[in-house]
C-alpha positions in Angstrom: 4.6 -13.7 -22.3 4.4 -10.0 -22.3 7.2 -7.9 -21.5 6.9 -5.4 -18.5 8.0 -2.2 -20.4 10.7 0.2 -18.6 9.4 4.2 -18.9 10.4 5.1 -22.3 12.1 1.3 -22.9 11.1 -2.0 -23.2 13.0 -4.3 -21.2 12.0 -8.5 -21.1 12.8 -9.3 -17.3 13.1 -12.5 -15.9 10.2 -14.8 -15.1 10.9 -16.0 -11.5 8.5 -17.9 -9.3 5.2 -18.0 -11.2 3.6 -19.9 -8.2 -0.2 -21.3 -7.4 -0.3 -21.4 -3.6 -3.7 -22.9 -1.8 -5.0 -20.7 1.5 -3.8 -22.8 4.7 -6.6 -22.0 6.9 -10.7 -20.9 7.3 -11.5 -17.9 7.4 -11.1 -15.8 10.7 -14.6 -14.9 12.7 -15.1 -10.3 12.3 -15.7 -9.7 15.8 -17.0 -6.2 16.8 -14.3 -3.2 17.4 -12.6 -3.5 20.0 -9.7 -1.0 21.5 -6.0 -1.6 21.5 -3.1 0.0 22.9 -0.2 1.3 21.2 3.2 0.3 21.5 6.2 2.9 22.0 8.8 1.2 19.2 9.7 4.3 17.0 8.9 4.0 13.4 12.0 4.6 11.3 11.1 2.3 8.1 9.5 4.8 5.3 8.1 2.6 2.8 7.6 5.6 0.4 10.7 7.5 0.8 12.3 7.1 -2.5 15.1 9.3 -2.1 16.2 8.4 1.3 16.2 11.9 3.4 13.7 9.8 5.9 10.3 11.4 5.1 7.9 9.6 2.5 7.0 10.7 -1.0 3.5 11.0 -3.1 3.6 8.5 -6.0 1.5 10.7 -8.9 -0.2 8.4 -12.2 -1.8 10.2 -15.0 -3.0 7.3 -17.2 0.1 4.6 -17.4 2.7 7.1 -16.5 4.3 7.6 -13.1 5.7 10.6 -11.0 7.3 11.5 -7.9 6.9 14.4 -6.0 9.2 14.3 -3.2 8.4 15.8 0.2 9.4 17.3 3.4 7.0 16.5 6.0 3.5 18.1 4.1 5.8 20.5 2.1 6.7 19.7 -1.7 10.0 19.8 -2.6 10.7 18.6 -6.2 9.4 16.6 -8.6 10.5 13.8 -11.1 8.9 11.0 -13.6 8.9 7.8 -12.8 8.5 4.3 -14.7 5.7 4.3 -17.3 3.4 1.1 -16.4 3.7 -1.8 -19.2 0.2 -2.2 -21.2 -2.9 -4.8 -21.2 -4.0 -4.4 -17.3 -1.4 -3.6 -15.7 -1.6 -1.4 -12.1 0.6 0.1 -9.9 -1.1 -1.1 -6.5 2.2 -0.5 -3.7 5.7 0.5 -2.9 8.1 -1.3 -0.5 11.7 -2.2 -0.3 11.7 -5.8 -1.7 14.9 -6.7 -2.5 16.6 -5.7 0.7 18.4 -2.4 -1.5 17.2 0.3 0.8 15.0 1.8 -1.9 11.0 1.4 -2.8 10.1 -0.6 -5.7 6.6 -0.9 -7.6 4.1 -4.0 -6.9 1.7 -4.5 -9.6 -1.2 -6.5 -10.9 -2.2 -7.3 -14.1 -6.0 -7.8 -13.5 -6.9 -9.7 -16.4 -4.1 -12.3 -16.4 -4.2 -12.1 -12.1 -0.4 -11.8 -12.7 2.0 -10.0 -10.4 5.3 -8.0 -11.0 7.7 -6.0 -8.9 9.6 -3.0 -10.4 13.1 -2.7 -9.1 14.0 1.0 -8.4 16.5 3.1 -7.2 14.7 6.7 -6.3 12.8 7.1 -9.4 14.8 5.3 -12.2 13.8 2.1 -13.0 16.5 -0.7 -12.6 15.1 -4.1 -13.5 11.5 -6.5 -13.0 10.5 -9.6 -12.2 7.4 -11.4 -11.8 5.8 -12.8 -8.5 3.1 -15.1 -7.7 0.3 -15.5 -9.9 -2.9 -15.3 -7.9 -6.0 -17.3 -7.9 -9.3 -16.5 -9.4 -11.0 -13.6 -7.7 -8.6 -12.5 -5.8 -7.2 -9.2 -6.3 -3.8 -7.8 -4.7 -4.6 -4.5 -2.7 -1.4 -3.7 -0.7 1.6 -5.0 0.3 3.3 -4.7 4.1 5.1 -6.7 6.5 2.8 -8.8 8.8 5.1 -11.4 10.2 7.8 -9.2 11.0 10.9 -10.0 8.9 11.4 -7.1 7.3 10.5 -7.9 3.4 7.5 -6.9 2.4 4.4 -9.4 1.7 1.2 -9.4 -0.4 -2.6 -8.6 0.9 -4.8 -10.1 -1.2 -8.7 -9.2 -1.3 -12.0 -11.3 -2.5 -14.7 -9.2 -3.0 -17.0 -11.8 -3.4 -16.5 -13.1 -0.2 -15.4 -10.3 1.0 -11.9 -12.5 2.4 -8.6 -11.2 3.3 -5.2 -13.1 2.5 -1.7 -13.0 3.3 0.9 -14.0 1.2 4.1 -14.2 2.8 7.2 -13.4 0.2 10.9 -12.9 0.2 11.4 -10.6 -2.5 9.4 -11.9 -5.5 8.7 -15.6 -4.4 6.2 -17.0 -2.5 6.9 -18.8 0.8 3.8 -19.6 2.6 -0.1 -18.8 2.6 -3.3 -17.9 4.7 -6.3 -16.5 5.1 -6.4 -13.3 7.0 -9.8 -11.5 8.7 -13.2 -11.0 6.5 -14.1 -7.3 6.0 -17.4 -6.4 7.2 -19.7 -4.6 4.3 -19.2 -1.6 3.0 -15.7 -1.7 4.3 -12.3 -1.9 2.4 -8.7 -1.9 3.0 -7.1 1.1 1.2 -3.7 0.5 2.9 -1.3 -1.3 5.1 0.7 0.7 8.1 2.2 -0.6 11.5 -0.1 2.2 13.3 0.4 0.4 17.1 4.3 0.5 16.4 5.3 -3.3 16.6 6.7 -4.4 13.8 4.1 -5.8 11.6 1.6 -4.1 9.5 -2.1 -3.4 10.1 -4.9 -2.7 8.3 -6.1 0.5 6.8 -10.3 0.4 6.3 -12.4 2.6 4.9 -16.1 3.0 4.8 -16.7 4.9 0.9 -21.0 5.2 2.0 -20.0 7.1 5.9 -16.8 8.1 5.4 -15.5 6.0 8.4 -12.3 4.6 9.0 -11.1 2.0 11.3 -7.6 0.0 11.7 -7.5 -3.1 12.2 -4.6 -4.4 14.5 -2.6 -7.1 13.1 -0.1 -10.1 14.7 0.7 -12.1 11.3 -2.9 -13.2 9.6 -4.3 -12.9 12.9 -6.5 -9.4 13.9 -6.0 -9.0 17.5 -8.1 -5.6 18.1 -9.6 -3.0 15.8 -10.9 0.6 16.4 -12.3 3.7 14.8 -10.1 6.2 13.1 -11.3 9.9 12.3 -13.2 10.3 9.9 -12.2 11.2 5.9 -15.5 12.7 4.7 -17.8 11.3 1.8 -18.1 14.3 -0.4 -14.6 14.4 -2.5 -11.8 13.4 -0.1 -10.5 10.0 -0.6 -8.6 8.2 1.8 -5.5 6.8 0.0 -3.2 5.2 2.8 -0.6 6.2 5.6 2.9 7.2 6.0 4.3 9.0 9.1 5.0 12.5 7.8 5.2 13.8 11.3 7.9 11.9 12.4 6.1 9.1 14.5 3.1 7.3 13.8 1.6 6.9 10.5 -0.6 9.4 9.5 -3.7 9.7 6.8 -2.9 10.5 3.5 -6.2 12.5 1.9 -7.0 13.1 -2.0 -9.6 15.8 -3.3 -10.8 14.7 -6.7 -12.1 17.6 -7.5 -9.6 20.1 -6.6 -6.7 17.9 -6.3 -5.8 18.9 -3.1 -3.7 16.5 -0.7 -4.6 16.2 2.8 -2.5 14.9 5.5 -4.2 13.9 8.8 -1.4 14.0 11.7 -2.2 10.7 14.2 -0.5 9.1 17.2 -2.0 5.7 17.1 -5.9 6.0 15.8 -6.1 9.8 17.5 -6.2 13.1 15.1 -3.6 15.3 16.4 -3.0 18.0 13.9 -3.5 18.6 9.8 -1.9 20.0 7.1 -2.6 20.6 3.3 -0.2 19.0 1.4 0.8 20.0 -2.4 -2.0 20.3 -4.9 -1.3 18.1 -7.9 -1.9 19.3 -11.4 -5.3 18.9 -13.4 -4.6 15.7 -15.2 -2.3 13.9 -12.2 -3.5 12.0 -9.6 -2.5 10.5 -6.2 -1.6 6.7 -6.9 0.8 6.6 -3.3 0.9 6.1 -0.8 
């Protein structure tokens, strides 16, 4: 068993939970967009804030290494390196608070051996891993979030054969329960999770890569109980690459120029654009892994 591998130390964590689970139920119909209402809870979890002054923080990769450059609001503040990633497939895919410490820790994938790990951390210094569920064949892990509302964190899984959602429901690293969640029309992925109607459970974060579209899709557990159109991200070099509220309400768009390297933060209160801002350019050979 390969060890996960600490930035500039090896460490052999503990194997806990390697579990098989089967999906519970069919697949959900896609039904066309249809509008839903906000609520008015206030947002004060910040899945990305990793040094806990309440606004979120850009997780930068350049190869296996990891950096963070924290932030206030769109504004850079300081920067530091982070865990190096462990070798033979490994991917940093999410950050959220799984073991209940108050700080963000790494979910990864290991896409050949369809492995998971979580990264323990407190800010940016590693602290300890473990494994989590090992997931079937051809499914991929794409983002983690909270969707039945008990505040720890669970896994969203992706076929992209059939083009199938999952939930995985966790507490910390193991493995409670299982289900199938909405099928993505074409064209269409999820680049992100983020509770954009503000009650208590995540949604999903689409994007169209051929229109530059994006939608969110409103979620009550597995179930989708609206969807509608977001602004749009553009198709030339802007990538959409998730949402944190750096306004200080609802989550926003997080936008990343491959060419320039320019960040982009699109300001929203619900699915509505209601300001921009650049945020800090990353250097040549960084790029924006976070949120």
């Amino acid at each position: 068993m390969n060890a996960l591998i600490q930035f500039r130390k090896s460490i052999a964590p503990s194997v806990i939970g390697l579990l098989f689970a089967c999906f519970a139920q069919n697949a959900q119909s896609v039904a066309p967009p249809t509008y839903h209402v906000g609520g008015e809870l206030p947002d004060v979890a910040q899945r990305y804030d990793f040094n806990g002054d309440g606004y979120p923080d850009f997780v930068l990769n350049r190869g296996p290494e990891t950096a963070i450059w924290y932030l206030s609001g769109s504004s850079f503040l300081s920067g530091a390196l982070a865990p190096t990633l462990p070798p033979f497939g490994w991917r940093l895919i999410d950050a959220a608070d799984f073991n209940g410490d108050g700080h963000p820790d790494y979910a990864l994938f290991n896409n050949s051996t369809r492995q998971t790990a979580i990264w323990y951390l407190n800010n940016n210094v590693f602290i300890t891993g473990a494994y989590g569920p090992t997931l079937p064949a051809g499914w991929a892990l794409v983002a983690v979030g909270d969707f039945n509302g008990d505040g720890k964190p669970d896994y969203l899984l992706y076929n992209s054969s059939t083009r199938q959602t999952g939930i995985w429901y966790l507490n910390n690293n193991v493995l409670l329960s299982a289900g199938f969640g909405p099928t993505l029309p074409f064209l269409w992925q999820v680049v992100g999770t983020a509770d954009f109607d503000l009650n208590g459970r995540a949604d999903y974060l689409l994007f169209n890569t051929n229109t530059g579209q994006t939608a969110i899709w409103y979620m009550s557990g597995r179930t989708r109980i609206g969807a509608v159109y977001g602004p749009g991200a553009g198709t030339s070099f802007y990538k959409l690459k998730g949402a944190a509220d750096y306004s200080g309400g609802y989550p926003d768009y997080v936008l990343f120029n491959i060419n320039t390297h320019e960040t982009f933060i699109l300001f929203l209160h619900n699915n509505v654009a209601v300001g921009s801002a650049f945020g800090p350019t990353l250097p040549p050979d960084w790029n924006l892994a976070l949120p």
